[in-house]
Each structure stands twice: as structure tokens, then as C-alpha cells.
C-alpha distance (Angstrom), angle and dihedral (degrees) to the residues before:
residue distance angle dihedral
X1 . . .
X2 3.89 . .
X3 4.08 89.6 .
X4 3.75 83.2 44.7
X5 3.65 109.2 51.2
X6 3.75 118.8 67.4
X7 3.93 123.5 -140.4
X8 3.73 118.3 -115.1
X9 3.06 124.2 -101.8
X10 35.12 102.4 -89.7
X11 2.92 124.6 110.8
X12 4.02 123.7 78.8
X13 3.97 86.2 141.5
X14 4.30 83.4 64.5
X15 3.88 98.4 42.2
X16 3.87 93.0 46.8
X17 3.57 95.6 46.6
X18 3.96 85.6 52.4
X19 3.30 91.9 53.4
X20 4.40 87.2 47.2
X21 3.79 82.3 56.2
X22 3.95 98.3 51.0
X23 3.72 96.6 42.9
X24 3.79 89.4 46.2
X25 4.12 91.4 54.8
X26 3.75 81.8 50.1
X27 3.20 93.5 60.2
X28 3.84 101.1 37.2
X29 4.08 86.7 62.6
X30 3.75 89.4 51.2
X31 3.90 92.2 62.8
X32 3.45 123.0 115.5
X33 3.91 115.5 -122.2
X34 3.86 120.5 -103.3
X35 4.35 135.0 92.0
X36 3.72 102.8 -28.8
X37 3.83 119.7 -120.6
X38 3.68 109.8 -115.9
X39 3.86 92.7 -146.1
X40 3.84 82.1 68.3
X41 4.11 90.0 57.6
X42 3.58 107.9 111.8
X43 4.29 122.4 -142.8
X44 3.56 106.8 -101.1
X45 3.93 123.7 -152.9
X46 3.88 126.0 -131.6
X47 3.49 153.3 171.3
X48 4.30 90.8 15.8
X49 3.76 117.4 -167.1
X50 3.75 138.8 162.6
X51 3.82 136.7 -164.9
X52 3.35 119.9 -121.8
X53 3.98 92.7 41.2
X54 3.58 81.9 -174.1
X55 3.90 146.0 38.6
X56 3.59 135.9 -157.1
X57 3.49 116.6 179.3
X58 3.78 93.1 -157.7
X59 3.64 82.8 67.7
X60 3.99 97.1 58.0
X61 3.64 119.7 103.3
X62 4.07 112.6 -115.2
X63 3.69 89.0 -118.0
X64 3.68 92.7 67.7
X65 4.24 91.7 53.2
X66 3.62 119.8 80.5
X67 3.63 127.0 143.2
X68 3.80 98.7 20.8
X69 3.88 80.0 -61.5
X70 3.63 140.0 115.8
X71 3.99 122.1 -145.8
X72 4.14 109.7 -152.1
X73 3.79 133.2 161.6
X74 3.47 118.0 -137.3
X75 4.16 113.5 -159.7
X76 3.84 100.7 -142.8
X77 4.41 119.4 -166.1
X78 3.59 122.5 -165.6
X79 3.55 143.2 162.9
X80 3.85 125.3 -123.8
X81 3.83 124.2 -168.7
X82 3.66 130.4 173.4
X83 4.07 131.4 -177.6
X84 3.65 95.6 -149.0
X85 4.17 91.1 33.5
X86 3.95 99.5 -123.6
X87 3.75 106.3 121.6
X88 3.77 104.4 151.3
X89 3.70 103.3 170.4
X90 3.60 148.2 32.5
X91 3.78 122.2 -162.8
X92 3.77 125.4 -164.1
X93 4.02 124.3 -178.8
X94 3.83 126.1 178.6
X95 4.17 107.5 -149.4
X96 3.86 122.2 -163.8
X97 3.56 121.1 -127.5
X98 3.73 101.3 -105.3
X99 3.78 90.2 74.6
X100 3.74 95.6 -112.4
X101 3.54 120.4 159.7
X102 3.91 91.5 -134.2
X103 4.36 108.4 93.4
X104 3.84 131.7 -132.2
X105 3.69 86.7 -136.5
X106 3.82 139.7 -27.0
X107 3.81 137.9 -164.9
X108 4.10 134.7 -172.8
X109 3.86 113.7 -151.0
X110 3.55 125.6 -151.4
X111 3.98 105.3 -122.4
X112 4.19 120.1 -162.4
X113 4.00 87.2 -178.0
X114 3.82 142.7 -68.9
X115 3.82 116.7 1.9
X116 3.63 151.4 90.1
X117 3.13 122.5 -60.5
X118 4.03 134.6 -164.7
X119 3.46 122.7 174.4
X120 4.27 142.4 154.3
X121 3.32 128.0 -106.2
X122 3.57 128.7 -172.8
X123 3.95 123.6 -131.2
X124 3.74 133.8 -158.3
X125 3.73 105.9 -158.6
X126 4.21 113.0 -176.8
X127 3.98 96.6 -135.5
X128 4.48 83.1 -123.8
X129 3.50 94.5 64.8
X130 3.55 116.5 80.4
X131 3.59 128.8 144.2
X132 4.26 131.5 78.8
X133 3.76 112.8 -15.9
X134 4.02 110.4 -168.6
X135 3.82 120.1 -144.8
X136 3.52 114.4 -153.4
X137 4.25 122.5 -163.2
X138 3.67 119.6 -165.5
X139 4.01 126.3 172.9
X140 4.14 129.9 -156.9
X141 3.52 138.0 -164.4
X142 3.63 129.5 -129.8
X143 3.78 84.6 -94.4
X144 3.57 90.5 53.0
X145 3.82 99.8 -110.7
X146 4.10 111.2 152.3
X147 3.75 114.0 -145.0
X148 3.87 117.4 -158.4
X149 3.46 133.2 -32.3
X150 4.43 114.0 -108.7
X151 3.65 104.0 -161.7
X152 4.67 124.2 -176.0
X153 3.59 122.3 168.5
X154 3.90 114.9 -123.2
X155 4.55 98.9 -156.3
X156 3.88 105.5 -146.8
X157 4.01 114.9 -159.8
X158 3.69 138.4 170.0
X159 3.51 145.4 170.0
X160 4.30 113.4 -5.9
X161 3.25 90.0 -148.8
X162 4.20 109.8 117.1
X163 4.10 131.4 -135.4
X164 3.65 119.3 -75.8
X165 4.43 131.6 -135.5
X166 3.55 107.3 -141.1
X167 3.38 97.8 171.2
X168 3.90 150.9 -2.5
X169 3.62 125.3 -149.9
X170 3.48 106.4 -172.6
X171 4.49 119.4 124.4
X172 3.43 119.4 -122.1
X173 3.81 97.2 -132.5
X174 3.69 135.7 43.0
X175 3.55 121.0 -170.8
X176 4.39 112.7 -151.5
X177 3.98 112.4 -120.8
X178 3.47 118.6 -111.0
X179 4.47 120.6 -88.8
X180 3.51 102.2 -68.4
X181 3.91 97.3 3.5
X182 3.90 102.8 126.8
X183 3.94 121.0 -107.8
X184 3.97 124.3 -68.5
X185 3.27 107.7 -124.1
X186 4.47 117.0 -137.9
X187 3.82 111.3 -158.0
X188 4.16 96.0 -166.3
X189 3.59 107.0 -161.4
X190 4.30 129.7 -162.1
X191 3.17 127.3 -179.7
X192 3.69 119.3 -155.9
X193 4.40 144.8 178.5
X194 3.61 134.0 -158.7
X195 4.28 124.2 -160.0
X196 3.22 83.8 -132.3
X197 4.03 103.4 49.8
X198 3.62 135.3 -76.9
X199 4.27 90.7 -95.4
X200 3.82 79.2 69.3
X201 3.83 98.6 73.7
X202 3.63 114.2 103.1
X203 3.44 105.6 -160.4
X204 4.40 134.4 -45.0
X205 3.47 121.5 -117.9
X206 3.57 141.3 -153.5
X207 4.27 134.9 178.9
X208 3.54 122.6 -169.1
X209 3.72 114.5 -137.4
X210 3.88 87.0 -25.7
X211 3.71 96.4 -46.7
X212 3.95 122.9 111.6
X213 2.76 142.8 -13.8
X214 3.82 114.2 -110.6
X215 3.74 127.2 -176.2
X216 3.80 138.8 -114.9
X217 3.38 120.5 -146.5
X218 3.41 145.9 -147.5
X219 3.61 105.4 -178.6
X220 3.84 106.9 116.7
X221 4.05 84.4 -100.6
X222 4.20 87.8 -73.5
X223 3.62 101.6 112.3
X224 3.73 143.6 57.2
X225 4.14 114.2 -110.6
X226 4.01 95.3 160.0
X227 3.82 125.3 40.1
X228 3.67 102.3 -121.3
X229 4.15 94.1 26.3
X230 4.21 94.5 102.0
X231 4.34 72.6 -160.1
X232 3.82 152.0 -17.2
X233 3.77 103.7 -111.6
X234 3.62 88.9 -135.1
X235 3.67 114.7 150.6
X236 3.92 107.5 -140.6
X237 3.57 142.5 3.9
X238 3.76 138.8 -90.7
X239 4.10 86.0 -12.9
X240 3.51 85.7 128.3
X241 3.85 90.6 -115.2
X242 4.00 102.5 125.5
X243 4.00 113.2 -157.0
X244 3.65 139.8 -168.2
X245 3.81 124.8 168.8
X246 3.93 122.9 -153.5
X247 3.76 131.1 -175.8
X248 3.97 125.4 -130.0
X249 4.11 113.8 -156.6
X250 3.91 131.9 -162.7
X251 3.39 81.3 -102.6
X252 3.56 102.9 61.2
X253 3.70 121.0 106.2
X254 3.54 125.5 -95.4
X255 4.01 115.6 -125.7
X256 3.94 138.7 68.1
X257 2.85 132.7 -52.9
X258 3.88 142.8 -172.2
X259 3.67 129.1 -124.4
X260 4.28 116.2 -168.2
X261 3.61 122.7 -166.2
X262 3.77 136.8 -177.5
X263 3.92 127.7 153.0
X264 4.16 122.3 -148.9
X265 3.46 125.3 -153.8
X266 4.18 127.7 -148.8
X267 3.41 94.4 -76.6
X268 3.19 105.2 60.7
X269 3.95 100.3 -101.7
X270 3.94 123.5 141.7
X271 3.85 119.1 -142.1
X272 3.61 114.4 -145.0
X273 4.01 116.0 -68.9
X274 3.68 105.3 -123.0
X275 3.98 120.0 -175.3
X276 3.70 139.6 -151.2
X277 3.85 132.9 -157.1
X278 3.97 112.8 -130.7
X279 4.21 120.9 -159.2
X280 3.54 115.7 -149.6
X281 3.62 111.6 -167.2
């Protein structure tokens, strides 16, 4: 059936400080050899450690959740040393997994030289997304210059409990249109739940007779989930109803055919494949 069914049709602070650190590498290779200044020394960043080294959200008192959100402070310790002893700055940024530029949290500390530093900094963690945060520790001078980059991974979990089906809308039969009749087009609809909220599901995923997968969507039918779907059909967003529309032709075979889903959230965790027979007549 899969050969026979067609698709239908936050943190500027972080990048510019990136950028401070390429642009001073540049110039660092453009030097000309001889006894290094020491006002050109940049702060360098050691022994970096945090407390808690890990989260479970389970764990967090309901007070601290609002807004699908969870509100944690993270105590962060790091050593700053500098040859000519002008450290200025400390800068600390909390990244999510999925490798967005937007930060958990971030803090700038006020250096007055070498030392060790320890210092809080609040966290916002959405209660969906759990997996490997990064935090990244960077240190200028009062010129500006950023030493190395001290990088720990903070591991946030939460409940192991995996995504649901509710329900399947999908029809048992199909009948072909007619030679030269234009396609039928089959919205398949399932709606699905997660412990741990409905931002939690990964993705939805359907094979066709063993061939795929495909993806449901719940995207409000503005995005692409299948190369060669132009969109999902779905209806509205993030209402945990998760959509993909084929197309059956007169030319389509005639027979059964068996449609698998299952749905996996952020963590990793399967729900239950459930499958559904399909008549083409």
C-alpha cells in the first residue's frame, strides 16, 4: 500500500560573545612573533562544577511549576585565573538539548580578578523537555578578551512513564475513484497524551504494510512532517490530535492493507503500537 498510496499534496549575549571569541583567534594568528604582552592574556576558566548535577522534575515541589514550567536554581563554581589579573566578567548560559539558541538560564558575574567563584543561577525548565542540558562558562577581561570555553552537562529527567493512543480515526474501507475522477483524499487522525504533557511528544509515526515510517502531525496543517506531503491536514495545533492526509487513485490496488502506529515522547519512550486494517475496494 505504501508504493500505492500517493502523498498529498535567547540568547544574543551567547551568539555575540561567539562571535568575540572567533574574531579574537583571528586576530591572535595575525600576531607578529616576539615576548607576548600580558595585557593581551585572556582569563581562562577551570575546574567548573554545579550543584544539583542532576534534575528530576518529579522531584520539584508544585509550587515551583507554573505555566507548564519549572523554576530551579542551579549553584554553579568555577575557577578564574588571569596572567595580567584583569578578569572583569564571568558569563554562564544554560542551553536545552534541542540545540536552540534560546538558554534555560544565564548569569554575568562581576569579576575584580583571579579567584573562585560560586554563584546562583536561576533556571526555567518547560516540564516537556527533558534530556542533556549543556552549561557553558566563559570569562572576559576589561578589554573584552574571552578566554576558553568550560562546558558540564546538567541531565534533566521526569516521569518514566511513556506516551499514550487514545484514539484512531482512520475508516476501515476506501472505495478507488472512478478513471479520471481526481484522488480521494484520507485525513487519518490520532489522538495521543503523555504523563508528562503533550510538549513531551517527540514525534507520531506511522508504516504502511511494514514500510516507513510516516509522520503525524500536529501542526495546525502549517508545516511539512513528510517530504512529499506539501501538509498534514490537521486542523489545530498542539491539541494533541496528530494528522496526516493520504490520497487513494483509480489506480491503486485493491486489497488490505495494514496501518501501524506508535508515538515517542523526548525521552526516548515508545507508547504501545496499535494497528488498523484498511479495505481498498
Amino acid at each position: 500500500m505504501v508504493n500505492s498510496l500517493i502523498p498529498h499534496a535567547r540568547s544574543s549575549l551567547l551568539a555575540t560573545m561567539v562571535a568575540v571569541i572567533a574574531i579574537s583567534s583571528m586576530s591572535a594568528c595575525d600576531s607578529a612573533p616576539g615576548a607576548r604582552d600580558l595585557q593581551e592574556s585572556a582569563p581562562v576558566v577551570s575546574g567548573l562544577s554545579f550543584t544539583p548535577g542532576s534534575i528530576s522534575l518529579d522531584a520539584i515541589p508544585p509550587e515551583d511549576i507554573s505555566g507548564g514550567s519549572a523554576t530551579v536554581s542551579l549553584q554553579v563554581v568555577a575557577t578564574v585565573t588571569d596572567e595580567d589579573d584583569d578578569a572583569s566578567s564571568l558569563y554562564i548560559f544554560v542551553l536545552p538539548p534541542d540545540g536552540t539558541s534560546d538558554t534555560a538560564g544565564e548569569k554575568t558575574v562581576a569579576l575584580s580578578g583571579d579567584g573562585r567563584i560560586t554563584t546562583q543561577v536561576e533556571l526555567t525548565i518547560p516540564t516537556a523537555e527533558v534530556g542533556v542540558y549543556t552549561v557553558k562558562v566563559y570569562a572576559s577581561d576589561v578589554l573584552g578578551q574571552l578566554g576558553n570555553q568550560a562546558t558540564g552537562s546538567l541531565e534533566i529527567t521526569a516521569s518514566s512513564e511513556p506516551p499514550v493512543i487514545d484514539s484512531i480515526d482512520i475508516p476501515a474501507t476506501i472505495v478507488r475513484p472512478g478513471v479520471g475522477q481526481p484522488p480521494v483524499q484520507i485525513p487519518i487522525v490520532l489522538t495521543a497524551s503523555d504523563p508528562d504533557g503533550l510538549a513531551n511528544i517527540l514525534r507520531v509515526e506511522m508504516l504502511v504494510n511494514g514500510s516507513g515510517p510516516l509522520f503525524l502531525c500536529d501542526d495546525g496543517n502549517v508545516g511539512i512532517c513528510n517530504v512529499g506531503f506539501p501538509t498534514s491536514g490537521d486542523l489545530t495545533a498542539a491539541d494533541g490530535n496528530f494528522t496526516i492526509t493520504i490520497q487513494l487513485s483509480s489506480d491503486n490496488a485493491e486489497g488490505q492493507n495494514t496501518f501501524a502506529f506508535k508515538v515517542i515522547d523526548r525521552s526516548g519512550l515508545e507508547s504501545a503500537t496499535e494497528e488498523r486494517i484498511v479495505e481498498v475496494q
